[in-house]
N, C-alpha and C positions, 0 to 999 in steps of 0.2 A: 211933771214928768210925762212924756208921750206913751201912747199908750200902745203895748205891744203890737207886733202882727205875727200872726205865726201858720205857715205855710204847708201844706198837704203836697208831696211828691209825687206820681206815680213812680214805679222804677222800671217801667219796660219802654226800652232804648233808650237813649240822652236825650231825648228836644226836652221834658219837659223839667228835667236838669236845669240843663242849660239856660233855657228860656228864665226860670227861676231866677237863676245866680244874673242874668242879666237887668233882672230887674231889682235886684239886693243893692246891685250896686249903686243905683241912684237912687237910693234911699237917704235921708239925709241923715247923717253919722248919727246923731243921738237917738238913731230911734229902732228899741230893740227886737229883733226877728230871729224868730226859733223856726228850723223845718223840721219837721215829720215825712220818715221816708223809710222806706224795706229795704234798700240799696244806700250806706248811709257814703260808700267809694265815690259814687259819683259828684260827691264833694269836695274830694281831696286835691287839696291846693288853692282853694276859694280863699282868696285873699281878705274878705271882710270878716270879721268877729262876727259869727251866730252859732248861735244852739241846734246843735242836731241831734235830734231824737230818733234811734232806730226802732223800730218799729216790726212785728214781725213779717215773714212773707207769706202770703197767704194764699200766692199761687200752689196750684196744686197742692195744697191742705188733704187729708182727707179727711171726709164725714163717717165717723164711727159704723153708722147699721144702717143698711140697707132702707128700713122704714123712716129712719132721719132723712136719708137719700133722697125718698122715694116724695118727700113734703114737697108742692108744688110751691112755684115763686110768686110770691105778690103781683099785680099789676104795675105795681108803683115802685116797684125795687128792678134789680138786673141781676144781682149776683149774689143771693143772700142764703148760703148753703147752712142745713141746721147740724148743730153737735160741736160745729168746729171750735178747738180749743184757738187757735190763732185769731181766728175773728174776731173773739171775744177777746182776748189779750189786746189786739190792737185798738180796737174802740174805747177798751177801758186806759190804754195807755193815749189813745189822741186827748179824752175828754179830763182825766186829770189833770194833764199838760197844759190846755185850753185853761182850766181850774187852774192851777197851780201860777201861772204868769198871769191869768188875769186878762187873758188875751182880747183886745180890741175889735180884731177884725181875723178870721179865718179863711185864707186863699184857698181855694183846693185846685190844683190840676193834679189830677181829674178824675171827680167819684160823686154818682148823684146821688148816692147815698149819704157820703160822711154830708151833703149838705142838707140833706133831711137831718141827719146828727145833730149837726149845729143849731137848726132853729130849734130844736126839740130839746136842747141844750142853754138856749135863749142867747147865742154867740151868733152876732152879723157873720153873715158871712160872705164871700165875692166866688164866682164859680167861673175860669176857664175856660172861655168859649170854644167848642171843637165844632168843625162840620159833619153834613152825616143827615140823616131819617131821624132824625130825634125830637120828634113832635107827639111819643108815646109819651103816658100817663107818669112814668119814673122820671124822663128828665122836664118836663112840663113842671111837676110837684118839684122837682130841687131850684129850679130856675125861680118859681115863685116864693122859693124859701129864701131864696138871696137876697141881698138887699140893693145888688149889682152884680152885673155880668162884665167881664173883662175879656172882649174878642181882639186876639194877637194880629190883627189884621185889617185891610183896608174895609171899611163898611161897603163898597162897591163889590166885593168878594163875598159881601150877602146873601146865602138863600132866601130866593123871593117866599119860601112856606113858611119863613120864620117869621111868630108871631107880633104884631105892631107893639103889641102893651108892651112884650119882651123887650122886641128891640129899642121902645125910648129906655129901659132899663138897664142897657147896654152902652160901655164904653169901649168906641175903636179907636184901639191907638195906631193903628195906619200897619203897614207890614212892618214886623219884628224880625230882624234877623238877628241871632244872636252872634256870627264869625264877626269878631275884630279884627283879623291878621288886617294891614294892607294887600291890596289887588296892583299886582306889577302888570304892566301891560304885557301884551301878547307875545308881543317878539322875544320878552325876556323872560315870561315862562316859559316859553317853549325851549329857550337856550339852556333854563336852569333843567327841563326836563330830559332834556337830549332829543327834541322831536322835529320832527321838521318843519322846519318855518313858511315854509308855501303848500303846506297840504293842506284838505277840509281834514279838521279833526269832531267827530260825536264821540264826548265823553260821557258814559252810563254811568252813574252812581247808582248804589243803592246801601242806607243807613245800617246801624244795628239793631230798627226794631220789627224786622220781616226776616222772609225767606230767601233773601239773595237775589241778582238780577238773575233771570231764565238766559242762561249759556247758549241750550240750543239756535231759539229766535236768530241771536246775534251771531251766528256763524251763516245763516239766509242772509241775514244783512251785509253782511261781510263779502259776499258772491254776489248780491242785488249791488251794491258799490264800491267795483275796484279799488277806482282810485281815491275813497275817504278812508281815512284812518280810525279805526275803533277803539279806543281805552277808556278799558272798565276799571273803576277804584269799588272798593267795599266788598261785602262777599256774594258768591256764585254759585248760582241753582243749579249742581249739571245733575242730566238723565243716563250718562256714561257712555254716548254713542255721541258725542259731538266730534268733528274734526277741527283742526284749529286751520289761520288761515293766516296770510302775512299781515295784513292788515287790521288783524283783530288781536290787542293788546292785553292782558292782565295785567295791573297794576296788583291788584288787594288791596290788605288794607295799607293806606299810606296816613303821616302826618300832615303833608304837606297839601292835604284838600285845592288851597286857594289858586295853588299853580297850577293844578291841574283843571280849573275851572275856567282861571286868565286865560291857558291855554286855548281853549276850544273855540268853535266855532259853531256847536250847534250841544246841548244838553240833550240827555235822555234820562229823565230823574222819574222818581215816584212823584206822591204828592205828599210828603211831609211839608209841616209847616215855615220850619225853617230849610230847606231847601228848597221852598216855591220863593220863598225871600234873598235867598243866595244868589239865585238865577235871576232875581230883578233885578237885585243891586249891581250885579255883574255885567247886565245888561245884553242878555244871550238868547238869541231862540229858543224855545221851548219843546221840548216833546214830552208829553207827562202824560207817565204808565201807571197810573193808579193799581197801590197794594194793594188786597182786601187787607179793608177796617170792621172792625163792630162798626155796626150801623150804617154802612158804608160810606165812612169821612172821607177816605180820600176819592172815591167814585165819583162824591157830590161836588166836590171840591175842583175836580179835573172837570164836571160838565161847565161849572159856573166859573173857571178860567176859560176853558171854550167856548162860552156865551160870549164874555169879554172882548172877544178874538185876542187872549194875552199869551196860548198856547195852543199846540196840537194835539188832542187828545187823542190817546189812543190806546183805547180801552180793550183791544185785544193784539199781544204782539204777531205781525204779520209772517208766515207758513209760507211764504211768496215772493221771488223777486219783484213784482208787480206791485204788490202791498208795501214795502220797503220804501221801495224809489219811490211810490205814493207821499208817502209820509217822510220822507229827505224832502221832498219838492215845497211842500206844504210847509214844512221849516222854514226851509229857508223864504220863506215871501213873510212872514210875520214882520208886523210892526213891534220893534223889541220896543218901545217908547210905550205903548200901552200896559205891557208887563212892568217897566223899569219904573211905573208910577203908582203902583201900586205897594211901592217900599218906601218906607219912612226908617232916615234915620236915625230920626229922636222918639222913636215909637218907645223903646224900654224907659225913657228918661220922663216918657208920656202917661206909660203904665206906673211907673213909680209914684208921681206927681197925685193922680187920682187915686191909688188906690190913699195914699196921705191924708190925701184934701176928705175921701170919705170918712177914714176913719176919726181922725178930728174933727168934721161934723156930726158925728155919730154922736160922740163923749163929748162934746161942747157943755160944759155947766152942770155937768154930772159932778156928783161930791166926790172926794179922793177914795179909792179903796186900799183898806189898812195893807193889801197884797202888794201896791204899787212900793214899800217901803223895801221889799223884800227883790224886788224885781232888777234885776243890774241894766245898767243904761247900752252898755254895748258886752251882752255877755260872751265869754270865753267858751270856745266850742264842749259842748256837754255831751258825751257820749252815754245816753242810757241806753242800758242792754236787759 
């Protein structure tokens, strides 16, 4: 019998969902995978048979007394608040679980703690590679608790500060994007959209795990260039004094993402990680607005697509006609070929493969444990509450 894998979620915004569920999927059928997650919706309708464990939320928890409050954090931790009843529910519910299945191998995206858990628990575990300043003493100690790192992305999109030992411990499966829709060509998005077929269009997105794109900026942009068209999909930072302008669109939020990407002629995205993958496979100019991250992931992220020259970074929105038509002009001359290679299509099919191969080398000639009899091969979704 193959031996478990069972999977740590974050639950703030979808990439790390999704990215999940896309790597479930090229799992090979018999081999069974349970997730742990605070958000257990964002699995609803995932076509594969797994176990989902909800878990409590332990954002904004609070800490009983001021003096619990007042305990300073470890070095080697990030987020380890004392008194809390949820924290403690949830560790005691990841590690039973881990216990309970028997579990082989534990993914986490993303917590440098649960992978301190894990070894401290004696359970291999694989940790998520995110970008960012995290060469502190907490993600250093989880990184070397793992037994492997799994970075969603091209090794060329490397920080050069990331450590050598680390990195041979580290498997890249080339850029992940996790949209399947098909991509219609241009002419026919723009038909399905009602937009016009010979204009420049910058389409802005911004996901569900920030604060919206800044409204203001893009009404500058909108006067800095007449005649491009502006549509924004996802939600909207306004200050309540914007004007609006004919050429600057609201969408919100839509389903239909991929038409409205076919669409365009030039992106203005943050730097999530699957929307730095959207934009390769799509193969579009780049302008990336880095959100603020913990640690600053997507900051690091936009310098080192900059280095690449696979993007325009642009790390403050411009106040300026002048700044504007800067950063349009600088779009448009990018080589989209240097971005567009930085996406791999069989990257989830890549992560699936390894994290397999590891865990079967893991258990290689290990005796049976009496728990595997107990263990179902492809279990029916479990809702613990």
């Amino acid at each position: 019998m193959k031996k478990p894998i069972s999977f740590f979620v974050h639950h703030q915004g979808r990439g790390h969902a999704r990215r999940t569920m896309a790597i479930i999927r090229q799992f090979s059928p018999d081999r069974p995978v349970s997730v742990m997650t605070a958000d257990t919706s964002l699995f609803d309708g995932f076509e594969r048979d797994i176990e989902l464990i909800a878990l409590p939320d332990m954002i904004g928890a609070d800490v009983p007394t001021q003096a619990l409050f007042d305990q300073p954090t470890p070095s080697v931790m990030h987020c380890v608040p004392m008194g809390v009843v949820e924290m403690r529910q949830t560790m005691r519910r990841i590690l039973d679980h881990l216990d309970d299945r028997d579990a082989g191998l534990f993914v986490i995206d993303v917590s440098a703690e649960l992978a301190l858990l894990s070894r401290i628990a004696s359970v291999p575990a694989v940790k998520i590679r995110m970008h960012g300043d995290r060469n502190d003493p907490g993600h250093l100690g989880a990184y070397e608790a793992c037994v492997g790192m799994l970075a969603p992305f091209d090794e060329r999109l490397e920080q050069e500060d990331y450590p050598a030992h680390l990195r041979q411990k580290t498997f890249y499966t080339g850029g992940l994007c996790t949209t399947a829709a098909d991509m219609p060509e241009q002419a026919e998005a723009r038909r399905r959209l009602g937009l016009d077929p010979d204009r420049e269009i910058v389409l802005v997105l911004t996901g569900g795990g920030g604060a919206g794109t800044p409204y203001a900026p893009l009404t500058v942009a909108a006067r800095a260039a007449p005649d491009t068209l502006f549509v924004t999909i996802g939600p909207l930072h306004l200050e309540g004094h914007e004007t609006d302008f004919a050429n600057l669109i609201n969408a919100g939020w839509v389903d239909n993402v991929v038409d409205y990407l076919a669409a365009s002629d030039i992106v203005l995205a943050s730097a999530g990680d699957n929307t730095v993958h959207e934009i390769a496979m799509l193969k579009r100019p780049y302008i990336v607005a880095p959100e603020w991250r913990y640690f600053g992931e997507q900051t690091r992220k936009a310098e080192r697509l900059e280095e690449l020259g696979a993007a325009v970074n642009m790390a403050a929105w411009p106040g300026d006609f002048a700044g504007w038509q800067a950063v349009l002009e600088d779009a448009r001359k990018l080589d989209v070929s240097t971005l567009s290679e930085l996406y791999s299509a069989d990257a989830a099919q890549r992560a699936a493969r390894w994290l397999e191969e590891c865990v079967d080398a893991l258990w290689a000639g290990a005796p049976a444990s009496s728990k595997e009899e107990d263990t179902p091969v492809a279990a029916s979704r479990a809702y613990l509450a």
